[in-house]
BAPA-954014 format. One record per atom (N, C-alpha, C, O): residue number from 1; residue in one letter; y, x, z; atom name. Coordinates in steps of 0.2 Angstrom, whole numbers, plus 5000, padded with zeros to 4 digits. Layout:
NUM|a|Y|X|Z|CA
...
END
This chain:
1|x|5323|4846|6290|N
1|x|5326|4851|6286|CA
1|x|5324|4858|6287|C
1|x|5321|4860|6282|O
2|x|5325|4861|6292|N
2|x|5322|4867|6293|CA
2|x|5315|4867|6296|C
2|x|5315|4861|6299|O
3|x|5309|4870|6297|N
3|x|5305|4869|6298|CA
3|x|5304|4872|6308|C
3|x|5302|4869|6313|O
4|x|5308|4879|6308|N
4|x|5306|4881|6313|CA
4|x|5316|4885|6313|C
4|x|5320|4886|6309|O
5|x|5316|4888|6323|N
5|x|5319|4891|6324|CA
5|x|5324|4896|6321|C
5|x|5330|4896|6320|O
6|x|5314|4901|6318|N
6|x|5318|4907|6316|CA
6|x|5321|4904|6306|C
6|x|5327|4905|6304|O
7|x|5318|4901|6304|N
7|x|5322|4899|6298|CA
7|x|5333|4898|6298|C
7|x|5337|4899|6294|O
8|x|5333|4894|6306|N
8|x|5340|4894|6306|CA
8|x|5342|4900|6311|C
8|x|5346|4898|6315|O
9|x|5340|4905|6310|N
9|x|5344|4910|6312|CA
9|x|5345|4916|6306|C
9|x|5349|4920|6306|O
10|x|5340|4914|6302|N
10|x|5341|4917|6296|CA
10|x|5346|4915|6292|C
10|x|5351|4918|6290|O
11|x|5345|4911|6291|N
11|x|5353|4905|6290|CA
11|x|5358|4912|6291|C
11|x|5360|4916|6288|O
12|x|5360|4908|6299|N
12|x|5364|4910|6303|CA
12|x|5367|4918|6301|C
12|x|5373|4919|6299|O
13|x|5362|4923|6300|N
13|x|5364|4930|6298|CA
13|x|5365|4933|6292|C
13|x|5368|4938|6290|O
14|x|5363|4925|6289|N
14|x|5366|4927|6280|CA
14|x|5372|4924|6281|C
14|x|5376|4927|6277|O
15|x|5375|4920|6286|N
15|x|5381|4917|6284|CA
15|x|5388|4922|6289|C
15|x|5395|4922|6288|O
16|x|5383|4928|6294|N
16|x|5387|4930|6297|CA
16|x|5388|4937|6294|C
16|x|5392|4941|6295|O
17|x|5383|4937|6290|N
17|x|5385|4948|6285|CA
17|x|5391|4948|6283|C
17|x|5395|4944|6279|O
18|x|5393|4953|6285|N
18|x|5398|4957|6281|CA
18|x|5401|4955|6275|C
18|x|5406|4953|6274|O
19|x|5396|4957|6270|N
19|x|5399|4954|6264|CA
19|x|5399|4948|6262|C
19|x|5400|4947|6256|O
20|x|5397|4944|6265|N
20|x|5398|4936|6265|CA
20|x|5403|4933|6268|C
20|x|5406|4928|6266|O
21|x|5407|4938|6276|N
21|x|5412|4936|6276|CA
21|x|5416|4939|6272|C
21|x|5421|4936|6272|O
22|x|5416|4944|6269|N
22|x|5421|4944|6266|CA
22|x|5423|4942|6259|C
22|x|5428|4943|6255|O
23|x|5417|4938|6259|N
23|x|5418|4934|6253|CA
23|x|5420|4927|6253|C
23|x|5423|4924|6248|O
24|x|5418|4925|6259|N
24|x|5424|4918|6262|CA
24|x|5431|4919|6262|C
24|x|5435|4914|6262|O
25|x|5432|4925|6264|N
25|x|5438|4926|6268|CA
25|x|5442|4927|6261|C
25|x|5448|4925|6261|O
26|x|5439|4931|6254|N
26|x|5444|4933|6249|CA
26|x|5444|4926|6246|C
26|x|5448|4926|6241|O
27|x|5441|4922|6247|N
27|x|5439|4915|6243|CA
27|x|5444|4912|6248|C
27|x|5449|4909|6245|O
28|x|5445|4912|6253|N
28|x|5452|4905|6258|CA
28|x|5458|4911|6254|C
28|x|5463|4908|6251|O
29|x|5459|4916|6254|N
29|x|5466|4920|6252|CA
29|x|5467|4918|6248|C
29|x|5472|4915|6247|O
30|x|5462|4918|6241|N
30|x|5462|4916|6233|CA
30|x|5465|4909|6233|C
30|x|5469|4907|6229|O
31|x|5462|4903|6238|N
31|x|5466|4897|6236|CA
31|x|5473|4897|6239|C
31|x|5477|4893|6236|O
32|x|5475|4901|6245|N
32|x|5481|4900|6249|CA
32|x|5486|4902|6244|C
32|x|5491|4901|6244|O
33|x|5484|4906|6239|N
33|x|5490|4912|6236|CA
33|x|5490|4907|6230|C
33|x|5495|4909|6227|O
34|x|5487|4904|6228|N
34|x|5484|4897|6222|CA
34|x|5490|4894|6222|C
34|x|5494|4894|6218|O
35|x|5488|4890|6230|N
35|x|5492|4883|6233|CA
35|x|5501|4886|6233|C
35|x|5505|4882|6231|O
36|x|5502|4891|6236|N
36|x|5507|4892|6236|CA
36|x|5511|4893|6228|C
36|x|5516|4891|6226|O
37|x|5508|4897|6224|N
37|x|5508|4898|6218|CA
37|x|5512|4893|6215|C
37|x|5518|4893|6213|O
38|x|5506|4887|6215|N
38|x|5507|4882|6212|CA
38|x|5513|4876|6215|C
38|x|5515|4870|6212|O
39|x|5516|4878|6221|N
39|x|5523|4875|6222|CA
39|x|5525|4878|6221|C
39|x|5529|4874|6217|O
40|x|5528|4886|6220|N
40|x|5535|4890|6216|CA
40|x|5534|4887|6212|C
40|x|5540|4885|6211|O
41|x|5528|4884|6206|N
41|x|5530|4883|6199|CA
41|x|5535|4875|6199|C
41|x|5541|4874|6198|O
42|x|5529|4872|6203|N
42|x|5532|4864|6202|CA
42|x|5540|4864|6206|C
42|x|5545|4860|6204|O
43|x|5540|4868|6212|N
43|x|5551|4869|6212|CA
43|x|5554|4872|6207|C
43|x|5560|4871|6206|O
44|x|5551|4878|6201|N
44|x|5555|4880|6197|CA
44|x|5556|4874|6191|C
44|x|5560|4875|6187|O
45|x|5553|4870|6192|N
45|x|5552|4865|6188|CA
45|x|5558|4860|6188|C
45|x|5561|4859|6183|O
46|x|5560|4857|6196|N
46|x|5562|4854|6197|CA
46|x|5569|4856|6197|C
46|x|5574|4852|6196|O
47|x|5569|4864|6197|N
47|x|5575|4866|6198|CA
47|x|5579|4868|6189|C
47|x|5585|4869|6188|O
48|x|5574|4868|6185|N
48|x|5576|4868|6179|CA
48|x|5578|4861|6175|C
48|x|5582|4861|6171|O
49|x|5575|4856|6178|N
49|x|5579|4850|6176|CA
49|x|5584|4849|6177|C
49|x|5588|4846|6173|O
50|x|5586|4852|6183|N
50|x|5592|4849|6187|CA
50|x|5599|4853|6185|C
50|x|5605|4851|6184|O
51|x|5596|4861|6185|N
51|x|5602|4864|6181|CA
51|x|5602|4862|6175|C
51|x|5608|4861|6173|O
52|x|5597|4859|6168|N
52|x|5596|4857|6162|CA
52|x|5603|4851|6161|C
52|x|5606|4851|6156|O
53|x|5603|4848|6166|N
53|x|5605|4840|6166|CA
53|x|5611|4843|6169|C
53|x|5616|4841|6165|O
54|x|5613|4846|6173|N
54|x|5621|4851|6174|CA
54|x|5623|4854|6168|C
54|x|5629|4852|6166|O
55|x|5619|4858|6164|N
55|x|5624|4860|6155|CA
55|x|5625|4852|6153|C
55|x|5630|4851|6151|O
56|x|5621|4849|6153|N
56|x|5622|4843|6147|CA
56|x|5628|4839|6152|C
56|x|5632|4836|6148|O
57|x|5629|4838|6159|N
57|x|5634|4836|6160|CA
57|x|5640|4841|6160|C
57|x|5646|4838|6160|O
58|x|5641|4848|6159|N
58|x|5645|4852|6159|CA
58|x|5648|4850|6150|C
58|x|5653|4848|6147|O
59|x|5644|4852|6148|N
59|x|5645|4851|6141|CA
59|x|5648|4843|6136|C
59|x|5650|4842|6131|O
60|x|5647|4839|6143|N
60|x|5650|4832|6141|CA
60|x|5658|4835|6142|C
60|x|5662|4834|6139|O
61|x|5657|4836|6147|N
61|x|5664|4837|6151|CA
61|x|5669|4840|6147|C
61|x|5675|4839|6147|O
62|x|5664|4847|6144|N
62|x|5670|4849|6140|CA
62|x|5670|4848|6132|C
62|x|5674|4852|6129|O
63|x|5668|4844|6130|N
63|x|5669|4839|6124|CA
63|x|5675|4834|6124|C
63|x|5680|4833|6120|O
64|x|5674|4832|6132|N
64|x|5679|4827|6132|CA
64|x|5686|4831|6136|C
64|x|5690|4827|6138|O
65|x|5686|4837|6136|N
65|x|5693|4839|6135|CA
65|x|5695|4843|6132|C
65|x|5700|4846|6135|O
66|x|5693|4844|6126|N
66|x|5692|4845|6122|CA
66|x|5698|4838|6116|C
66|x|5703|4837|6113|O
67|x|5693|4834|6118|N
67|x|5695|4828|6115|CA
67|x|5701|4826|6117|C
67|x|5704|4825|6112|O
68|x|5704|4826|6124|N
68|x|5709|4826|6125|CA
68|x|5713|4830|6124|C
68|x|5718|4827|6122|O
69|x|5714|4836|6124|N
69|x|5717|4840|6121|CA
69|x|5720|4839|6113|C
69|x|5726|4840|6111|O
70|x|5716|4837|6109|N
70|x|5717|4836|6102|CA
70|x|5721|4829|6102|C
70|x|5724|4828|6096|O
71|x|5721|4823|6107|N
71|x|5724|4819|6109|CA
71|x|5733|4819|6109|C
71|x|5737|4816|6106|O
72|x|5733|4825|6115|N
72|x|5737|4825|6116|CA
72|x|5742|4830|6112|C
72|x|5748|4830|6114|O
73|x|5739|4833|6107|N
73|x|5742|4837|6101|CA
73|x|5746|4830|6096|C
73|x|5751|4830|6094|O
74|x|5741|4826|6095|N
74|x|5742|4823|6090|CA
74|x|5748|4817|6094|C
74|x|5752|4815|6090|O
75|x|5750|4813|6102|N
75|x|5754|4812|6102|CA
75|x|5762|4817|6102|C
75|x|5767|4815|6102|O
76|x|5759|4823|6102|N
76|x|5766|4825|6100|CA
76|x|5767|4827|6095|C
76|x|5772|4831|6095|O
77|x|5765|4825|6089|N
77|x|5766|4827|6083|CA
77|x|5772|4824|6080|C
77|x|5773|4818|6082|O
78|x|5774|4825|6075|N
78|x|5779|4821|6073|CA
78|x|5778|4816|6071|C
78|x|5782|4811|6072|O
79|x|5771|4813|6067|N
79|x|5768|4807|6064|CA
79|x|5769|4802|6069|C
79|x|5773|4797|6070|O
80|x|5764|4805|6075|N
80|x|5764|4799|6079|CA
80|x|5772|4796|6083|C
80|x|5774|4791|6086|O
81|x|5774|4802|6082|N
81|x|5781|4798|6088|CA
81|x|5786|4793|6080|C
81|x|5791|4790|6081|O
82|x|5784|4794|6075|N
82|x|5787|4789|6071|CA
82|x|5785|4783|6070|C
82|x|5787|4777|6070|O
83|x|5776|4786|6069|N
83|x|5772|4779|6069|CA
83|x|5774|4775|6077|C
83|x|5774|4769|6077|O
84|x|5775|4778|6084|N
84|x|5778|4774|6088|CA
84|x|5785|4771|6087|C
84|x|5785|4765|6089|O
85|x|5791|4775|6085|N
85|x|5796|4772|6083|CA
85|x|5796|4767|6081|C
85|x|5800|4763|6085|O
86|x|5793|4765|6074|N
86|x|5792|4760|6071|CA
86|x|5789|4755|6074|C
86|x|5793|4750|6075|O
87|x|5783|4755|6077|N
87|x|5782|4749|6080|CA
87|x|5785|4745|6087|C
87|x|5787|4740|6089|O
88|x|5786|4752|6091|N
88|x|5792|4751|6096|CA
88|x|5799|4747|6096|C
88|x|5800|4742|6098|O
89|x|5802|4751|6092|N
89|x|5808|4749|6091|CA
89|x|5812|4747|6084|C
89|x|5818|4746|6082|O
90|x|5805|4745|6080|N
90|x|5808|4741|6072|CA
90|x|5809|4746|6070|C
90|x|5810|4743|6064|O
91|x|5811|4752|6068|N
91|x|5814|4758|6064|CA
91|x|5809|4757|6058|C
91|x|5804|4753|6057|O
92|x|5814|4761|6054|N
92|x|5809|4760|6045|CA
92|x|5812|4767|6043|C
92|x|5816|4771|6046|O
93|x|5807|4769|6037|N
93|x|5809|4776|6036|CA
93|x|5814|4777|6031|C
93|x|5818|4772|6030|O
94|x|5817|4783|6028|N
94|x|5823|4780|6024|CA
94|x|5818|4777|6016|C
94|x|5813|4779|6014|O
95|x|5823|4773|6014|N
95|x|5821|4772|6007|CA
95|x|5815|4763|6009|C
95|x|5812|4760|6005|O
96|x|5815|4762|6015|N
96|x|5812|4759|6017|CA
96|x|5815|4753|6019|C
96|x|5819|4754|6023|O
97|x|5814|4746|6017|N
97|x|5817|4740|6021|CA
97|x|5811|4736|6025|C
97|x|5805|4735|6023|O
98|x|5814|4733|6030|N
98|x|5811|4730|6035|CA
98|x|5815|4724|6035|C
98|x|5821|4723|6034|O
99|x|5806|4720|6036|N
99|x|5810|4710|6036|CA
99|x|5809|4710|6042|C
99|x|5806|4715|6045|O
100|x|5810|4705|6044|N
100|x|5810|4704|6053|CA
100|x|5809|4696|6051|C
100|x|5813|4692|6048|O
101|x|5802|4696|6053|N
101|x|5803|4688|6052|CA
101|x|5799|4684|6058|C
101|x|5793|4686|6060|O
102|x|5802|4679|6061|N
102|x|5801|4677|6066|CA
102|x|5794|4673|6070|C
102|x|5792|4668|6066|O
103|x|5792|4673|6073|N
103|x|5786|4672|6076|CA
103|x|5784|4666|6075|C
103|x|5779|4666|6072|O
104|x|5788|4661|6076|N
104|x|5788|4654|6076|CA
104|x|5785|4652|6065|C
104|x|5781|4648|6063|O
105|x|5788|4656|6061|N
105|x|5790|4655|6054|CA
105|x|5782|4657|6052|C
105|x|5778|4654|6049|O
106|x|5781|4664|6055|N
106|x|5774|4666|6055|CA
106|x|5768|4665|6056|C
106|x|5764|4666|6052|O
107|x|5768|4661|6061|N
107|x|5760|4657|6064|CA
107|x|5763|4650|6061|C
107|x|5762|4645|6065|O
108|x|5766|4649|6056|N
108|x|5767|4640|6053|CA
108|x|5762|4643|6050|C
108|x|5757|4642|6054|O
109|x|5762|4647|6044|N
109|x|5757|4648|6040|CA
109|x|5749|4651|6042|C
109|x|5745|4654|6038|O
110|x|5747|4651|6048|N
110|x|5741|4655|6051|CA
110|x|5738|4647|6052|C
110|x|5741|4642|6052|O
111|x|5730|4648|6054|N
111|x|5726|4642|6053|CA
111|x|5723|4644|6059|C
111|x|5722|4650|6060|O
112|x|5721|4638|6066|N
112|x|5720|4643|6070|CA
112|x|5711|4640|6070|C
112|x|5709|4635|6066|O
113|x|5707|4643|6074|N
113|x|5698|4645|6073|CA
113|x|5698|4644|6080|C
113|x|5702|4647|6084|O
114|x|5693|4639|6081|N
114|x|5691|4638|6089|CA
114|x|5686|4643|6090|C
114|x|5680|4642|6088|O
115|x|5687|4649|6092|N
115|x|5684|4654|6095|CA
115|x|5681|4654|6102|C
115|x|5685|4656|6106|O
116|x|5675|4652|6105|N
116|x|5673|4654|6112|CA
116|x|5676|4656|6115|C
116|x|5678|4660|6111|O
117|x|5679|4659|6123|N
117|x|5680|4665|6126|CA
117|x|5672|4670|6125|C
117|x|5665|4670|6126|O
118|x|5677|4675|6124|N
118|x|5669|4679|6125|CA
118|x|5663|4681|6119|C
118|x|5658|4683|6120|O
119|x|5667|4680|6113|N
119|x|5659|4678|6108|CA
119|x|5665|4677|6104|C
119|x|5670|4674|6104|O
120|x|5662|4680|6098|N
120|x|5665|4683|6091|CA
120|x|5662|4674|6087|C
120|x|5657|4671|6089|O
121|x|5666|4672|6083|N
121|x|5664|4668|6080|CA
121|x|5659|4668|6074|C
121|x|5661|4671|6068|O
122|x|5653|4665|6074|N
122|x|5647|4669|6069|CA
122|x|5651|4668|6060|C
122|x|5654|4663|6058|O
123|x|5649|4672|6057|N
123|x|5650|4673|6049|CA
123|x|5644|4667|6046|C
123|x|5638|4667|6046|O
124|x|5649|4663|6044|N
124|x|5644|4658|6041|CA
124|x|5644|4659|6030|C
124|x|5648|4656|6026|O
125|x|5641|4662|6028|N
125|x|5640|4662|6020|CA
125|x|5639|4658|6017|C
125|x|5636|4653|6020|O
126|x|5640|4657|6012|N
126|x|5641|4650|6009|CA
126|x|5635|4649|6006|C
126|x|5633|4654|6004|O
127|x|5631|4645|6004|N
127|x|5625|4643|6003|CA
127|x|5627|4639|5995|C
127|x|5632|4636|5993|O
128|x|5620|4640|5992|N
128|x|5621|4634|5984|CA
128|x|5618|4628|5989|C
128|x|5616|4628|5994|O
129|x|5619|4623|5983|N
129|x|5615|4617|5985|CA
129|x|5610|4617|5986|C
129|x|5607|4613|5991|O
130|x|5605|4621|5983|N
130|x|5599|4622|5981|CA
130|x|5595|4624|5989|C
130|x|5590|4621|5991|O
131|x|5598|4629|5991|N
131|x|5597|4632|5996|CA
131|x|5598|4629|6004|C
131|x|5595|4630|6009|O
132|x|5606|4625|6001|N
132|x|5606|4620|6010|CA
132|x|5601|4616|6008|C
132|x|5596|4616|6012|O
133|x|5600|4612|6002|N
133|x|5595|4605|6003|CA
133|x|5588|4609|6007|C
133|x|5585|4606|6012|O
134|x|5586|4614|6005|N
134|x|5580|4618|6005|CA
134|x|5580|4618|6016|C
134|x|5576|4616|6020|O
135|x|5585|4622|6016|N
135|x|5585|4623|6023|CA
135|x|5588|4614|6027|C
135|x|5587|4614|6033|O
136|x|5589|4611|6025|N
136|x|5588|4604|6028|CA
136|x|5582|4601|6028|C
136|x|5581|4598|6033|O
137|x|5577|4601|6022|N
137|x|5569|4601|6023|CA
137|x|5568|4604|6029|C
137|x|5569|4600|6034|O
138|x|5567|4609|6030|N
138|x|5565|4616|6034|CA
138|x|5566|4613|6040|C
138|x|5563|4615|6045|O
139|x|5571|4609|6042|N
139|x|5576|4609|6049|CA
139|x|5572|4601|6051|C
139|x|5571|4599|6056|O
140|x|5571|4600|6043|N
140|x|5569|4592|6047|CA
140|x|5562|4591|6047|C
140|x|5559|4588|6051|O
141|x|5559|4593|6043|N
141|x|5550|4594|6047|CA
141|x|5548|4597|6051|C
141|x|5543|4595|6054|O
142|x|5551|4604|6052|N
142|x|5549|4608|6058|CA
142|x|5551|4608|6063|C
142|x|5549|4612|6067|O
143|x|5558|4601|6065|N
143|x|5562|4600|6070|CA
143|x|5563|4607|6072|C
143|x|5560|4608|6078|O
144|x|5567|4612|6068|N
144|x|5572|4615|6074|CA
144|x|5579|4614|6078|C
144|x|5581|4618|6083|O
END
């Protein structure tokens, strides 16, 4: 690589000048002030999410008492304490009659529907002929 001595002392004295170190030395400052640099950003980053996500939960919060509040206006109002009356305690308004008909009388006339626990009973639409025979093909060739 080098041929002789004096070649790697020349080296040596270009690496040791003055202005060479002071150009290593502003080149190590320039990255350290960089590196630093660039963590303030990536914490103000981290720190902006996190307050971001405190308004959006701040602002849930006060949505929902907000909500509440309008809640509890309307349990005091007079509507609702009649609409409770009434279901409550059978009351009717004036000019109003109320039947009172018995539970057992009631459910004669109701059909009852084997409902799953758990699971809404699916909505079955009424089909023409045309269209069950069609979907009966369909079920029996492609065995579903």
């Amino acid at each position: 690589m080098f041929k002789n001595k004096d070649q790697i002392l020349e080296k040596f004295k270009l690496l040791t000048d003055v202005r060479n170190l002071g150009l290593i030395t502003f080149g190590v400052v320039a990255l350290l002030v960089t590196w630093s640099g660039v963590k303030v950003v990536q914490t103000n980053y981290e720190l902006d999410k996190k307050i971001a996500i405190a308004r959006q939960k701040n602002e849930v919060s006060r949505l929902e008492n907000e909500n509440l509040k309008l809640k509890n206006k309307y349990y005091e109002s007079n509507q609702y304490l009649e609409l409770a009356a009434r279901r409550q305690f059978g009351k009717a308004a004036d000019g109003e009659k109320l039947y009172i008909i018995p539970e057992e009388v009631a459910l004669r006339y109701t059909k009852d529907r084997p409902v799953q626990q758990g699971q809404a009973e699916p909505f079955e639409e009424k089909k023409s002929s045309f269209q069950a025979n069609l979907d009966a093909w369909h079920e029996f060739l492609f065995r579903k």
